[in-house]
C-alpha positions as CSV (number, residue, x, y, z in Angstrom):
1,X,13.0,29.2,-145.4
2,X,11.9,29.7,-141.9
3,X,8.4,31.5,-141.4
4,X,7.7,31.1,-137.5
5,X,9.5,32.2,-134.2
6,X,11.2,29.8,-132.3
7,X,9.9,29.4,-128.3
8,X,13.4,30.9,-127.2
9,X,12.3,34.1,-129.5
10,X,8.8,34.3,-128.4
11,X,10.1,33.9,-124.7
12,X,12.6,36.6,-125.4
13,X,9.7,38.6,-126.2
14,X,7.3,38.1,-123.7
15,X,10.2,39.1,-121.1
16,X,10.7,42.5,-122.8
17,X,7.1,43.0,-122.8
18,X,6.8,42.0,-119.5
19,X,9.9,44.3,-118.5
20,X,8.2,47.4,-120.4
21,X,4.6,46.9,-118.7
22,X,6.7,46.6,-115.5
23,X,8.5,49.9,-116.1
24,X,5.5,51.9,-117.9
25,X,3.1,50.8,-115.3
26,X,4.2,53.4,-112.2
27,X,4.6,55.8,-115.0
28,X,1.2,55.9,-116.3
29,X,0.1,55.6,-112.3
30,X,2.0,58.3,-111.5
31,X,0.5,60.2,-114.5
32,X,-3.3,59.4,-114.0
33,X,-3.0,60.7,-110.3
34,X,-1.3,64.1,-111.5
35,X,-4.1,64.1,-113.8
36,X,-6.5,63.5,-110.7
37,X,-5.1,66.4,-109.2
38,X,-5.6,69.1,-111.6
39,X,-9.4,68.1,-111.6
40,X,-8.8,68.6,-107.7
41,X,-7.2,71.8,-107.8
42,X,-9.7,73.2,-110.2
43,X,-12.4,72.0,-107.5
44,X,-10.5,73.8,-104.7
45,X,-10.2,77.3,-106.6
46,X,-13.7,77.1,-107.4
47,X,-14.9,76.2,-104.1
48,X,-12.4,79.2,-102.6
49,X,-13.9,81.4,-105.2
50,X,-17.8,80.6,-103.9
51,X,-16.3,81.3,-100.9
52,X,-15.3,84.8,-101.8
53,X,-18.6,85.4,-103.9
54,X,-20.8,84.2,-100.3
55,X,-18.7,86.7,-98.3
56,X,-19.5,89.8,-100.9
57,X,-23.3,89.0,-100.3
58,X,-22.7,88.6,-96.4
59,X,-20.6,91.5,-95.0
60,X,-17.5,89.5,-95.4
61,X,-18.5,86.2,-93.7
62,X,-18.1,82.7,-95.1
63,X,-21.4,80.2,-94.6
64,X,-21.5,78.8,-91.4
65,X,-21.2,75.1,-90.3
66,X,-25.0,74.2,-90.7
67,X,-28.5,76.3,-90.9
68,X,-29.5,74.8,-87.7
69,X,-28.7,75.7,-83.7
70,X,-26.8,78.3,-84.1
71,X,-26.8,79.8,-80.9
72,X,-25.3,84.0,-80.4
73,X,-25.2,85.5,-77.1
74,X,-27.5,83.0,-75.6
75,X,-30.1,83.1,-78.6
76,X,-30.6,81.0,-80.7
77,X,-30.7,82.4,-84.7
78,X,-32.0,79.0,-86.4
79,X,-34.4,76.3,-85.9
80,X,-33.0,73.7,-83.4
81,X,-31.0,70.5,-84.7
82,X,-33.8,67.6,-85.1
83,X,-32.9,63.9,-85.0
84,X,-33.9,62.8,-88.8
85,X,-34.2,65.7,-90.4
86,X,-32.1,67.7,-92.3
87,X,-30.1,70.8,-92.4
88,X,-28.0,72.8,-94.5
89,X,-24.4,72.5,-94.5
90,X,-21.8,74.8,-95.3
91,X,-21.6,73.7,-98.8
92,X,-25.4,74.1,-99.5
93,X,-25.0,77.5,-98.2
94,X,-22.2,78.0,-101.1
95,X,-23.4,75.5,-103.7
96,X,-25.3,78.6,-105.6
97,X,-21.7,80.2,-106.4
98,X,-20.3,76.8,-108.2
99,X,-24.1,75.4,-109.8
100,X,-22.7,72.3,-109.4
101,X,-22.5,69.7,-106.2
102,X,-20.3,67.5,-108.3
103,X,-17.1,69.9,-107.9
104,X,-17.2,69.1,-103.9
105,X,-16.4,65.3,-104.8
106,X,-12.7,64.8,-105.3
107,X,-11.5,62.2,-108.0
108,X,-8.9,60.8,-105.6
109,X,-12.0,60.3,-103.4
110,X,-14.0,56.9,-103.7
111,X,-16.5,56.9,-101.1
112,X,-19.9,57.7,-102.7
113,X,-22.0,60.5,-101.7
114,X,-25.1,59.0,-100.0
115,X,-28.3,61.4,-101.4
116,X,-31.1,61.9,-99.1
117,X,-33.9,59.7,-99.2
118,X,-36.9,60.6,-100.9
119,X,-39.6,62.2,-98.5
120,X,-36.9,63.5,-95.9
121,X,-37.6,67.1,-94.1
122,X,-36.2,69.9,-92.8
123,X,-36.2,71.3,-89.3
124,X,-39.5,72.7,-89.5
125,X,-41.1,70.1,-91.7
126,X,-40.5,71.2,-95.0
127,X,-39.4,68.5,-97.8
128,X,-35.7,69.1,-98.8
129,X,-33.8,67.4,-101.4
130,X,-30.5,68.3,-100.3
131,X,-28.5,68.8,-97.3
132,X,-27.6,66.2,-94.3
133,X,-29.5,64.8,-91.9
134,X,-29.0,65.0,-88.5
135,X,-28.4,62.3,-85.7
136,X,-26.2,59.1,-84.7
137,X,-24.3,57.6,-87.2
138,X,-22.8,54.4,-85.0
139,X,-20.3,52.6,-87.1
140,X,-20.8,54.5,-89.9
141,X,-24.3,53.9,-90.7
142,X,-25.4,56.4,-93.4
143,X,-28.9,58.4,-92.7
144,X,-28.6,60.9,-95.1
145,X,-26.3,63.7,-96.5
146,X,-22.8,61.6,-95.9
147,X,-19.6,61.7,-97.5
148,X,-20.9,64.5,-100.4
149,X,-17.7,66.4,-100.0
150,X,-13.8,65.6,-100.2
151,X,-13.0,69.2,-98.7
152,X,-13.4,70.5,-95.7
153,X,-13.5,74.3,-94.7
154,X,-11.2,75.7,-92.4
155,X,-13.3,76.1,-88.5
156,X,-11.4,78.8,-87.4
157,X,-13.4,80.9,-90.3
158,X,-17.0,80.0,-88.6
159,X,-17.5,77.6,-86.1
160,X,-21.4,77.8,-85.2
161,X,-22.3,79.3,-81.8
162,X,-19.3,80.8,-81.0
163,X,-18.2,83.3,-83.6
164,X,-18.2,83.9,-87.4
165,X,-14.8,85.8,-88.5
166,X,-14.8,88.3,-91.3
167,X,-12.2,88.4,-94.4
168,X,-11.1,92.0,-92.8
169,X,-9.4,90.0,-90.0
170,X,-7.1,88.1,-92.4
171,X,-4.2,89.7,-91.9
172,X,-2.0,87.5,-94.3
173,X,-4.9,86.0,-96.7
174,X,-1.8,84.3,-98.9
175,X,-0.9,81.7,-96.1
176,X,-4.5,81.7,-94.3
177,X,-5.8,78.3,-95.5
178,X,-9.9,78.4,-96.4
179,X,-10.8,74.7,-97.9
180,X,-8.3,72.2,-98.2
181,X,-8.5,68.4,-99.0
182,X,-9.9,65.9,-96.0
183,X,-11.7,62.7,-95.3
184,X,-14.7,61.9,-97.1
185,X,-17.4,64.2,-95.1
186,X,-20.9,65.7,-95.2
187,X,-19.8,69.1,-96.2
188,X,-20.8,70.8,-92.7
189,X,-19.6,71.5,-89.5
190,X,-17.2,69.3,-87.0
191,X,-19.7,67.6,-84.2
192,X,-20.6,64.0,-84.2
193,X,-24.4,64.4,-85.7
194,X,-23.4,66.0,-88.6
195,X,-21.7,63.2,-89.5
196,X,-17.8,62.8,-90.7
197,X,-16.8,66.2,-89.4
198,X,-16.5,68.7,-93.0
199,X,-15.4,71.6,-91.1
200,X,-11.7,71.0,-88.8
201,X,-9.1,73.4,-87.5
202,X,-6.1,71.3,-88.8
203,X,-5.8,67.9,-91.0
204,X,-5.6,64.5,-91.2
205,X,-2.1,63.5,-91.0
206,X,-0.6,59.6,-90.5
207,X,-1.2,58.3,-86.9
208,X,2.5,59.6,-86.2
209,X,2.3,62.6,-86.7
210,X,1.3,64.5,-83.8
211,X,1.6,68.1,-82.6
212,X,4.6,68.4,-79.8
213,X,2.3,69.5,-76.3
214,X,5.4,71.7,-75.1
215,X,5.4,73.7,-78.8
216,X,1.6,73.7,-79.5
217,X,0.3,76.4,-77.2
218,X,-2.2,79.2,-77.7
219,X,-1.3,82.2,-79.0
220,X,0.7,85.3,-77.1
221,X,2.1,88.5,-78.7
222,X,5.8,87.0,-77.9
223,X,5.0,83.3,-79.5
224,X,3.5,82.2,-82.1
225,X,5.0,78.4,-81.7
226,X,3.0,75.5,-83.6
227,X,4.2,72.2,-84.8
228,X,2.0,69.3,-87.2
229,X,-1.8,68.7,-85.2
230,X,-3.4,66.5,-86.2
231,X,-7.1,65.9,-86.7
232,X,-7.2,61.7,-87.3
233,X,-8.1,61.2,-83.4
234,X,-11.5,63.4,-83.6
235,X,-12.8,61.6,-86.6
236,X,-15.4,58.4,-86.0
237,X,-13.3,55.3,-85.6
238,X,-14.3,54.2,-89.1
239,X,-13.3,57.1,-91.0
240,X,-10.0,57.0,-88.6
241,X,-9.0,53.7,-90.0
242,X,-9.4,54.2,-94.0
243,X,-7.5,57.8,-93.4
244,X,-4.5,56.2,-90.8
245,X,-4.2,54.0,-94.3
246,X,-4.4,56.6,-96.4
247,X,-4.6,60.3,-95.4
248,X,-6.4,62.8,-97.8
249,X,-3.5,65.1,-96.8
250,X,-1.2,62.7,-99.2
251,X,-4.3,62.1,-101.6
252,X,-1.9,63.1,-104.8
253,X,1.4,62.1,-104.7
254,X,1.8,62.5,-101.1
255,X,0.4,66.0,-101.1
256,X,-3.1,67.9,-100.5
257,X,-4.6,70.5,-102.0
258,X,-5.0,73.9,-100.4
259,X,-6.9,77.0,-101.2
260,X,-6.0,80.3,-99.4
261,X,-7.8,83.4,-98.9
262,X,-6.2,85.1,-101.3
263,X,-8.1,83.0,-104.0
264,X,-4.7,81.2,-105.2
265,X,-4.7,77.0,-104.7
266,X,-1.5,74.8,-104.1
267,X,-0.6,71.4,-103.6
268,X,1.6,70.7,-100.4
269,X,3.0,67.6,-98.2
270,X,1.7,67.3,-95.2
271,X,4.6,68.6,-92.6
272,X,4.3,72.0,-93.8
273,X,0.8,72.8,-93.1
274,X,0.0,74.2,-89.7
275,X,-2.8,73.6,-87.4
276,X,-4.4,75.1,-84.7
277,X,-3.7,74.7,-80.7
278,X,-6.1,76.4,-78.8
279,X,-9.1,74.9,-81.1
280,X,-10.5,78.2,-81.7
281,X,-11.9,78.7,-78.1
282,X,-10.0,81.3,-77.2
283,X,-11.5,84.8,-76.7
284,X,-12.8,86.4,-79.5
285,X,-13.3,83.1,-81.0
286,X,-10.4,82.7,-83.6
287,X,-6.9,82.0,-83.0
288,X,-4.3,84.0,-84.2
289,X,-0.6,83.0,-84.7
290,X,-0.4,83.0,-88.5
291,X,3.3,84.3,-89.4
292,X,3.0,84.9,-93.4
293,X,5.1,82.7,-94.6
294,X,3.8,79.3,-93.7
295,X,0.1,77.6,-94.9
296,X,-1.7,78.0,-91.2
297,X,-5.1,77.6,-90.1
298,X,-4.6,80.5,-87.8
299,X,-5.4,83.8,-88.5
């Protein structure tokens, strides 16, 4: 009576095992990032919804950029910008809405949040425990406040000492994009010393993608024309190279995650999502071109 498997059995079996894991594998990848992204698009409707509960308190304005330089009509509002100290960014503005810093972290995100260190203060020499510090970050040397947030809000809302926009300007809130998924960043405005820029007027797309210079022009009444921008060529060179690998606008299944004025949150490729042209310079501050139907960081 035989009572162990031959070596051709147990080879037999080890390839069917081997076949199964190989098959299974993707499967339970593809699952655990779907899985990711639910947790993401949680984040995104709760950060939306801070956004919404900010602007009921503040005559229908989202936080700006950061607490400090903020400069209207040639005065300045704030305490100026201080190398080594910190400010508030636009999530520490809205972080009382949501309790919680942690939602500002995607799980499809890996870079750690660098924390301030201990002893660190504000622009008028008060101790702060949170916020980002501002100043020079060559070749991505942290100093304080980096990388806190996976999402970015959209610029043409508030970009600091130009304009602030209100929610009554939102002429189609259900394609008007408010925070959407972006490179690691500090969770403030777009300029160099605030570190990775938190606050953008398009996304970060692969280094092909780029917005077509004869279609991509500002805003008329008789064209509202605008192709793919893209953001990767304004970020620091070595936040440029991890997103050219792999762009948080493809973070889940080659999608992003989007939350619109209206308050709803979606999950979209990349090629759909439109950007801005004129960089919100133009006169009164935000740019307009938004048709309705389309996800658009134009108003």
């Amino acid at each position: 009576m035989r009572t162990a498997f031959t070596l051709l059995e147990l080879l037999v079996v080890v390839a069917i095992v081997s076949l199964l894991a190989a098959l299974l594998f993707p499967v339970f990848a593809q699952a655990k990032t779907a899985a990711k992204r639910t947790v993401s698009l949680n984040n995104v409707k709760q950060i939306t919804l801070a956004q919404f509960l900010y602007m009921e308190d503040n005559e229908g304005s989202v936080a700006i950029n950061r607490d400090c330089t903020l400069v209207i009509e040639g005065r300045s509002e704030q305490a100026p910008c201080t190398v080594g100290r910190a400010y508030r960014g636009w999530i520490d503005l809205t972080v009382p809405y949501v309790k919680n810093y942690q939602v500002f972290k995607s799980p499809g995100d890996e870079v750690e949040a660098v924390p301030l260190k201990p002893g660190t203060m504000d622009a008028v020499g008060r101790p702060v425990e949170s916020g980002v510090v501002w100043g020079p970050r060559p070749d991505g040397r942290v100093i304080g406040g980096e990388y806190r947030s996976s999402y970015a809000r959209n610029n043409n809302w508030s970009n600091n000492g130009t304009y602030t926009a209100r929610y009554s300007q939102a002429e189609f809130p259900a394609t008007l994009i408010l925070i959407y998924s972006f490179a690691a960043n500090s969770g403030a405005g777009a300029r160099d010393y605030e570190g990775v820029p938190g606050s953008s007027f398009t996304i970060v797309r692969r280094p092909s993608i780029e917005a077509d210079p004869a279609q991509c022009v500002a805003y008329t009444n008789d064209s509202s024309q605008n192709v793919r921008s893209n953001f990767l060529r304004f970020l620091p060179q070595f936040v440029a190279a991890r997103e050219a690998q792999t762009p948080s606008s493809e973070r889940y299944l080659g999608r992003g995650i989007y939350g619109f004025a209206d308050g709803h949150a979606k999950a979209f490729v990349p090629d759909v999502i439109r950007g801005q042209c004129n960089w919100g310079i133009s006169s009164p501050g935000l740019e307009s071109g938004n048709d309705g139907v389309n996800p658009d960081f134009r108003f």
